[in-house]
N, C-alpha and C positions, 0 to 999 in steps of 0.2 A: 814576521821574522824579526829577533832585535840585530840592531845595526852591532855588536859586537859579541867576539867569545875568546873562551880561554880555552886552553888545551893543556891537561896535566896529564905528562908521562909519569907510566907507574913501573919504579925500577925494581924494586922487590919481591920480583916472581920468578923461583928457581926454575934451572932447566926442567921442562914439564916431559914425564914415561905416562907411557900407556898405563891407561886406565886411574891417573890424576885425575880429583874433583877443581876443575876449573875456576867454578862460582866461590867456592872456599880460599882458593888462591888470590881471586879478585881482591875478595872482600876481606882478606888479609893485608893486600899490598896497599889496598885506599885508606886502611887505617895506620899502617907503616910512614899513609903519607901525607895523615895529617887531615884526610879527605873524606866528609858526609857528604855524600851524594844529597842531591835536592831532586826536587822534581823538573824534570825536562833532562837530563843528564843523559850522554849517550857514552857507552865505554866501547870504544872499538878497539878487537880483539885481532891479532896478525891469523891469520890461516893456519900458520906451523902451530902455534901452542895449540890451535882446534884441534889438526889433525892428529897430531902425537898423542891428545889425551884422548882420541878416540880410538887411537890402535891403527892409524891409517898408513905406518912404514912398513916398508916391505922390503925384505930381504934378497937383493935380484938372484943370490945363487939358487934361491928357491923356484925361479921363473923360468919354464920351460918354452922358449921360444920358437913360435911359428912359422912357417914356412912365409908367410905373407910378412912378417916383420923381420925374418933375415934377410930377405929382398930389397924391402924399406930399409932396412938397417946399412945395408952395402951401399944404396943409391943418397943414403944421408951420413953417412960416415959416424953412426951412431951406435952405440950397444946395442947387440939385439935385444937382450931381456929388457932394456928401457923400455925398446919402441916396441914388443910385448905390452907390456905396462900400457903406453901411449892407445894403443887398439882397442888394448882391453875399456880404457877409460872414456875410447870418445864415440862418438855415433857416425861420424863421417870424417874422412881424409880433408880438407880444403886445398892446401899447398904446400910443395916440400922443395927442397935446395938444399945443396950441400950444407949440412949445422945444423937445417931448421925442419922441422914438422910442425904446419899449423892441421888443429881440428875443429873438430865442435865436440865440445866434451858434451858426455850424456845430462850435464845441469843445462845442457843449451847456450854457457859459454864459447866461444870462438877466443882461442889463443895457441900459443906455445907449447907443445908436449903435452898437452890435458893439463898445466898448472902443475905436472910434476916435477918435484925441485930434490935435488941431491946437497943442497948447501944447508949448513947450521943444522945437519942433524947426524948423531951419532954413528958412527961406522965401526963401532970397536967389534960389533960381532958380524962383520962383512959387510961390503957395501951394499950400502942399502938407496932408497929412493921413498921420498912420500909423498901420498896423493892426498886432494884434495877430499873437505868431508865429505861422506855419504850423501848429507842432505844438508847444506850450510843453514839454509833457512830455520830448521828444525834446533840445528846446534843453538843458533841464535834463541831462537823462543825461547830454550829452557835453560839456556843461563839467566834471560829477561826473568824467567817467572823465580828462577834460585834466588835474583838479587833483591828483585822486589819485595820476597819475601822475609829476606834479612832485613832492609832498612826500609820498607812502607814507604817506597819514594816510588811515584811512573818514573821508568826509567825504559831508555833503546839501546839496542844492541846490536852493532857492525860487526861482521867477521870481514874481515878484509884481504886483501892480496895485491899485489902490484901485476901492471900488464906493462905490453909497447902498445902502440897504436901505430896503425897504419901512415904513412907518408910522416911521421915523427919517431924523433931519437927519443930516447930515455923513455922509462916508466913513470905512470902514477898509481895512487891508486886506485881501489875501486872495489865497492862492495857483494859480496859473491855471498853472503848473507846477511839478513836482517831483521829485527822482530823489535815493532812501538815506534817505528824510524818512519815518516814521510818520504819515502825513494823519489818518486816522481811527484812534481812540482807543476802544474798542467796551467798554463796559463794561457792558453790558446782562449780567445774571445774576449780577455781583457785588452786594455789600450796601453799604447805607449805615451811618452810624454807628449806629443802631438795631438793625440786622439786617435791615432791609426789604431786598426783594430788588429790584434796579431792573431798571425795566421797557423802558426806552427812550431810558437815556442812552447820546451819543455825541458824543463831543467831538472837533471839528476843527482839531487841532494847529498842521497845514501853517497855516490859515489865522492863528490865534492868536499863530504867528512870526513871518508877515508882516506883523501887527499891530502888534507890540511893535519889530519893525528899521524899518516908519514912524517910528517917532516917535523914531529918529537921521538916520533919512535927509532926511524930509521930501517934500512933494508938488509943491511951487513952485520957488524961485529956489534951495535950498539946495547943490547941486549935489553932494550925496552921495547917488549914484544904486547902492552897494552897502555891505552892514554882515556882519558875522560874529557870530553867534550864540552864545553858549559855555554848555554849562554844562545840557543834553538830549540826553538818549539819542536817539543818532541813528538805532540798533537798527536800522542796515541793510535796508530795510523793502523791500521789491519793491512798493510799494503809488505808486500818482501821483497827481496834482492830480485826474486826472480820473474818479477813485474816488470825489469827493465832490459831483460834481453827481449832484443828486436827479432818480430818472428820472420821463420824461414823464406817466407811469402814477400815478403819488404827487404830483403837482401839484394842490393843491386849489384854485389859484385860476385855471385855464383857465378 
């Protein structure tokens, strides 16, 4: 890995509607920005542009809600068609309080609402709500193969999202898809600067990128919803986002 990288935000990408060519947008806004990708280059891409140009909003007056999510809905002080939405999207309940519904979404994430967010998207034709892609992973791969194939550079690709984490304030972020990215980082058996021989570390790159292209992109009003990474081996990696959710079986706090 080199000891430094850049991070260029790419502000030149209009609000994206359903059924937008994404990889067209990219590869518009990096020449807007002055920017040929090289090889190792990683562009990580916010969730909401993924989701909207896949068609993933959803209109809640369209959402007929269940008996099991007006119940939930009264015991969390939440819309029923939201937390509709929230069942439809996860595979299990984990924890609820008044504001909050944690799951496990059907990708095998554990968060907030299923990752369903009603900010920074269009409500002119009634409220609406949007979910996370279908398959992030997959979104990833074929923007990888779209870009590749415009500029003949190996390049990776992060779809990203912001979470909380347990016993800490604030969000970061973290990768919920990825294709050509090194996710995990397995250094278990190598030594430390002593010689000790480590036991158990393993470091989550994917997520650690999507950490670091937050903080040009931004979560709110900024409206830099994609940045380019420079300066990591992107070591062509067959490995995805979803190589890093910890299975059911290793969860110590069910």
């Amino acid at each position: 890995m080199k000891s430094s990288l850049t991070i260029h935000p790419l502000k030149n990408i209009p609000l994206i509607e359903a059924g937008d060519n994404l990889a067209d947008l990219i590869v518009e806004a990096l020449r807007d920005a002055g920017i040929e990708p090289v090889d190792g280059d990683i562009l990580v891409l916010a969730q909401k542009i993924v989701s909207k140009a896949e068609g993933r909003q959803v209109l809640l007056a369209a959402i007929d809600p269940s008996a099991k999510a007006v119940k939930l809905a009264r015991e969390t002080d939440k819309d029923p068609r939201l937390v509709e939405l929230i069942l439809r999207e996860s595979s299990a309940v984990i924890r609820t309080a008044p504001g909050v519904i944690i799951v496990r979404h059907r990708l095998g994430i554990v968060s907030a609402n299923a990752g369903i967010d009603q900010s920074n998207i269009n409500h002119a034709k009634g409220e609406s709500a949007l979910l996370l892609p279908e398959n992030p992973d997959r979104s990833a791969l074929r923007l990888r193969e779209a870009l590749q194939q415009e500029f003949g550079k190996n390049l990776g690709v992060i779809v990203s999202d912001s979470m909380n984490r347990p016993w800490r304030l604030g969000t970061v972020g973290y990768a919920i898809g990825s294709a050509g990215v090194t996710v995990l980082e397995d250094r278990r058996g190598d030594t430390d600067i002593f010689g000790r021989e480590l036991q158990v570390t393993m470091s989550n790159l994917a997520d650690a990128i999507a950490t670091a292209a937050m903080l040009v992109m931004g979560e709110t009003s900024e409206r830099v919803p994609a940045a380019l990474v420079r300066g990591l081996s992107v070591a062509d990696s067959t490995q995805a986002a979803r190589d890093s959710i910890r299975p059911v079986a290793e969860d110590l706090f069910l």
